[in-house]
Structure formats: C-alpha cells, structure tokens
N, C-alpha and C positions, 0 to 999 in steps of 0.2 A: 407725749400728751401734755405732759407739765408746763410746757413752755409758749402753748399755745390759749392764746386770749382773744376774748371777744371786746371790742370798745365803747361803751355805754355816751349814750348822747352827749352826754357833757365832757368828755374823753377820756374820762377814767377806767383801766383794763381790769378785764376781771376773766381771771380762769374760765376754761370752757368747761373743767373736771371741778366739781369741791366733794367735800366729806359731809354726807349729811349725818346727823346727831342723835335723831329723834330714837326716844324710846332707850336712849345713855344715861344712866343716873352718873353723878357727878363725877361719882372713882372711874367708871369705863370711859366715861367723856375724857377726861384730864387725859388717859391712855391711849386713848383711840387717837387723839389728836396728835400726842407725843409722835406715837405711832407711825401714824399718815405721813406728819412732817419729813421724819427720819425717810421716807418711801419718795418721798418729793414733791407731796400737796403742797400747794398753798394756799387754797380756797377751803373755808372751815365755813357751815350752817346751821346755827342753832335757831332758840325763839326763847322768849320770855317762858311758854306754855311749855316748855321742854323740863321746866326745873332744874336744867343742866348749865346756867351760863357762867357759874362757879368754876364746875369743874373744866368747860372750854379755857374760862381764864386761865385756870392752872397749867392746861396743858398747853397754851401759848408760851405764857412763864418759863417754862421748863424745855420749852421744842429742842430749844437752841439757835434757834434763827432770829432775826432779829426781826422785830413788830412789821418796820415796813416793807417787807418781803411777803407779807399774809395779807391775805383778804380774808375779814371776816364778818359775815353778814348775822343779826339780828331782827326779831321781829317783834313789833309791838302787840301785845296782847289783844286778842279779838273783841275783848270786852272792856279798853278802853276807849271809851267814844264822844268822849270830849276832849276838846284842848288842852285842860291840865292834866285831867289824867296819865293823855300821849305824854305829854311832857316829864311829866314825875317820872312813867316808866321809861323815857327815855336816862332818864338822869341813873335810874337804879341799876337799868342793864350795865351802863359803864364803871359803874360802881361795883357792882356784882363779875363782872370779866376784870376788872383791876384795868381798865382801857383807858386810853386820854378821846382817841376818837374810835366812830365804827364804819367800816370801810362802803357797806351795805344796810338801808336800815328801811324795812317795809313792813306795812300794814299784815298782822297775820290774815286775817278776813274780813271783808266787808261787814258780814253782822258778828255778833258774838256766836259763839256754837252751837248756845242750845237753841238758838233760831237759825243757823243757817241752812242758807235756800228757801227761808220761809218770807211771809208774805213782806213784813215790815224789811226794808232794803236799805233805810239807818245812810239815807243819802246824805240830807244837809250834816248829821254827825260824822261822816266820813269827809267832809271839806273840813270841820274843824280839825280832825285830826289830822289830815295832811297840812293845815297850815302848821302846825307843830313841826312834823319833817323836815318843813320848807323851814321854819323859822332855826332848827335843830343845825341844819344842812349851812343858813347863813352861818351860824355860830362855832361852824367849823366842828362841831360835834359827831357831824355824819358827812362821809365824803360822795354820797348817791343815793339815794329815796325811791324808794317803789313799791310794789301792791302786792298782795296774795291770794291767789281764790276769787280777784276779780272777774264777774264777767265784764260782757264788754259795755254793756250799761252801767254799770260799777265804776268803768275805766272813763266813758266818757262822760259820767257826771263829773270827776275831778278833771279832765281836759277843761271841763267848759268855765270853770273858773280858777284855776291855778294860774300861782307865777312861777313855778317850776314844775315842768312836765314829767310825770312820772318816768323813771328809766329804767325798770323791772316791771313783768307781770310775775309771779311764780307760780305757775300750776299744776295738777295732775297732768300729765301727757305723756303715754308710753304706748309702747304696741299696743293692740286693742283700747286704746283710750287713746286718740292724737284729736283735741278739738280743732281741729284745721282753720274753721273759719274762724275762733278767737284768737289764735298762731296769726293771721293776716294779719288781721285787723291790727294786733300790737305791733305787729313788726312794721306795717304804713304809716304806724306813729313815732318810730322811733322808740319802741318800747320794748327791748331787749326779753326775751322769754325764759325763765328756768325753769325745767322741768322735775321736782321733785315726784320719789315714788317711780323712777325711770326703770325700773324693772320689775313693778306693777304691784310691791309686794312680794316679789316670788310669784304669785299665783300665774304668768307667764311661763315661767318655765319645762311644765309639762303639756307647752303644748306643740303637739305632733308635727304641725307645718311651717311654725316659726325654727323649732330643732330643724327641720329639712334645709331649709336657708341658713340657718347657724353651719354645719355640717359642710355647708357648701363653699364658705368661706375659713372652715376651720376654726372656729372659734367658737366661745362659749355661748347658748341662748343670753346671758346677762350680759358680754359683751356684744353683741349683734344689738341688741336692746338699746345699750347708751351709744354705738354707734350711729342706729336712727335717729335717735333726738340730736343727735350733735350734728348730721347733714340735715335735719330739722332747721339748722340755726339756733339752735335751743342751748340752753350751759343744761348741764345734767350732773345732780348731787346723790348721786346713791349712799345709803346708809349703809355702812357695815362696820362694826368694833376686830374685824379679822383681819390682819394684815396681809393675809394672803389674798383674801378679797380686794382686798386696798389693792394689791399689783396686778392682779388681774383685770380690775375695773378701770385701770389705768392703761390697758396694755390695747389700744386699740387702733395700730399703726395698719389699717386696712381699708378699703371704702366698697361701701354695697350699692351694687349696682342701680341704675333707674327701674327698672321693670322690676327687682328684690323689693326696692323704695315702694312703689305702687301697692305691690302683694301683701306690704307690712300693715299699708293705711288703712286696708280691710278688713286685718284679721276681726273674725269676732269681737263685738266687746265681751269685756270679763265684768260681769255682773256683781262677784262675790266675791271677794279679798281673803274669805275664811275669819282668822282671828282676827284679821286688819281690818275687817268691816266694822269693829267695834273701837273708836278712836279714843285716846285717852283726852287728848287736845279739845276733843268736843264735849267736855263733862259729861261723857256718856250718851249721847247721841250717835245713833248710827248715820253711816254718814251717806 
C-alpha cells in the first residue's frame, strides 16, 4: 500500500495511505510519526488547530528518512480569514515543524468553527485567503494547495476566480457518510478527494452488516472501511498513535466487489460519533 500514489493536478504524487494526527499532543505526535515511518508511511496530516505541528516536526527530524521522501500536509487555521493572517500562519507552521517547504497546504474550513455550516459562508474572505496559498505555492513554500470541509459552493466560489485551482477537497466520507455527489463534482474538477475520519470515529465498527461484508473478505471492519474510500478514488488518513493499527491500516492488498461497493454507499448514516461529536477543532461546537 506504501508504494502506491495518487497524482494531483499539477503532478505532484501523494500517498493514497497517510497518518492522520489529530487529537496527538506533541510527545505522541513526534512518536506516532517516528513510528509510522519505521512501518513505511510517508504521508504524515496534521493542522495548525491540532497544536501538534511541533511535535510532527520532531518526529520528521528523528524518522530517519530523509525530508524528500515524506509528504506532509498542513492546514491553515479556520479562523484565519484574511490574506495576512493566511500568510503569518503559513510562515509559523514552517517554522513550528522546523520545515523549509510543505508538501500539502489547505484551508482547514471555509468558516471558522464556531460558525461552521452556519449562515455567514465568509466567501469573498476565503478568495483572500487562497490568494495566499497561491502566492505561498509561487514562492515555493508549498508544493500543492487545497481545501477542507468545502462544500461544493465553497469549492466553486474559489474556481470562479482563482489562478491556481485547488488540487485537494478533504472531507468527512466513510461508510455511512460517502457524500457521493460532492466526490463528483471534485473529482470533474480535477480536485483530488481525502477522506479524513475514514473509519467514522470507530462508531462503524459495531455494525452488524458492514462486519458481514468485512467477514466476507476476511479482514477487519477498519480495513474494509479505507478499502472503500480508496476504490472511492479517495487518499484516506486514519488516525492512530498504535503501530499495530498503523500495519493493519496499511494491510489492504484485497479489493471489494461492485455489488459490496453498492451495499456500503447505503449503509445507514451514523448520526452520533459519541465523544467525537464533540470537536476540539471547533472550540466547542458540536459538529
């Protein structure tokens, strides 16, 4: 699975597997990454809002592989939403990972969190801040720019006047959650899809009919899970500080059938995340 890449618009490759971070205070970050690498990641995901891009730095620093063998994506804080702002926190994340460039660099969400999904949609503020990306991106600061939490009116307010087209959406999308028609729509753009939260939280795993199709392939409900988002077309960043998790999430040399495929896009949505419906990222807002 390590050795396989998806090619972003502008033809830069990026892992179809990464390590996502969130919810890593700095020491587990630095380890988790150590960790990964030794296993044979090279796709690492944090975010400004994670408080961890310290300790991702560290754990680069220390992997043992050398920088340009890693992809590492960052995101800009929800609640910078001007030009300078973008800008400053672009300048601090690389400063704070110890980085010269970032391989990955996208907008966390279109509003800030404690409005998000709400009414104000902070359009014209989200062109200034992707001219920052764009301007970040000229200056060789970021090798590829894209979005998070867009929907698709989010995504084509910045088409409609951008001189670099965004090359990531990243979104929720996992069994019971696959937003199918915003999956089109990016991918008719040329707008590569990550699926963060690819195995839903956990809260997928107890359920009854996704195990019957897990079962059926032999493998785990979490692997069946990033297996869909990845015939998705989707990169999928599951978070775990376990290296066991780490090789198992990696271990998905199998492929599910069409009619599996079909059965998956139905299940139920999952309404309730449990303690995950309370996000730290949102200052508190549920999400």
């Amino acid at each position: 699975m390590f050795n396989e890449t998806y090619k972003l618009s502008n033809g830069v490759e990026i892992p179809k597997l990464g390590l996502g971070t969130w919810l890593l205070d700095d020491v587990l970050a630095a380890q988790a990454v150590s960790d990964a690498v030794l296993i044979g990641y090279r796709h690492i995901d944090t975010a400004q809002a994670y408080k961890n891009e310290a300790g991702v730095g560290e754990g680069i620093r220390s992997c043992g592989v050398a920088r340009e063998e890693l992809f590492i994506t960052t995101k800009v804080a929800a609640e910078a939403k001007t030009y300078d702002a973008a800008m400053q926190s672009i300048d601090e994340s690389l400063a704070k990972m110890g980085l010269d460039y970032i391989d990955l660099l996208i907008i966390h969400s279109p509003q800030p969190w404690m409005e998000f999904r709400e009414e104000n949609r902070y359009f014209e503020e989200n062109k200034e801040v992707w001219k920052s990306l764009e301007d970040a991106y000229k200056a060789g600061k970021v090798k590829a720019i894209g979005l998070s939490n867009f929907l698709q009116d989010d995504v084509e307010n910045i088409l409609a006047s951008c001189e670099i087209k965004p090359m990531v959406n990243q979104i929720l999308a996992h069994v019971s959650n696959t937003p199918l028609v915003l999956i089109e729509f990016c991918q008719k753009n040329d707008i590569l899809v990550e699926a963060y939260s690819p195995i839903a939280h956990g809260a997928v795993l107890d359920n009854a009919g996704v195990k019957v199709i897990a079962d059926k392939y032999g493998v785990s409900i979490a692997q069946l899970c990033l297996r869909y988002d990845i015939q998705l077309g989707l990169v999928v960043i599951p978070k775990t500080s376990n290296p066991d998790h780490m090789r198992n999430n990696a271990d998905l040399d199998f492929a599910i059938l069409d009619a599996d495929m079909e059965t998956l896009k139905n299940v139920e949505h999952i309404q309730n995340y449990g303690e995950h419906s309370f996000f730290p990222v949102f200052g508190g807002k549920l999400k």
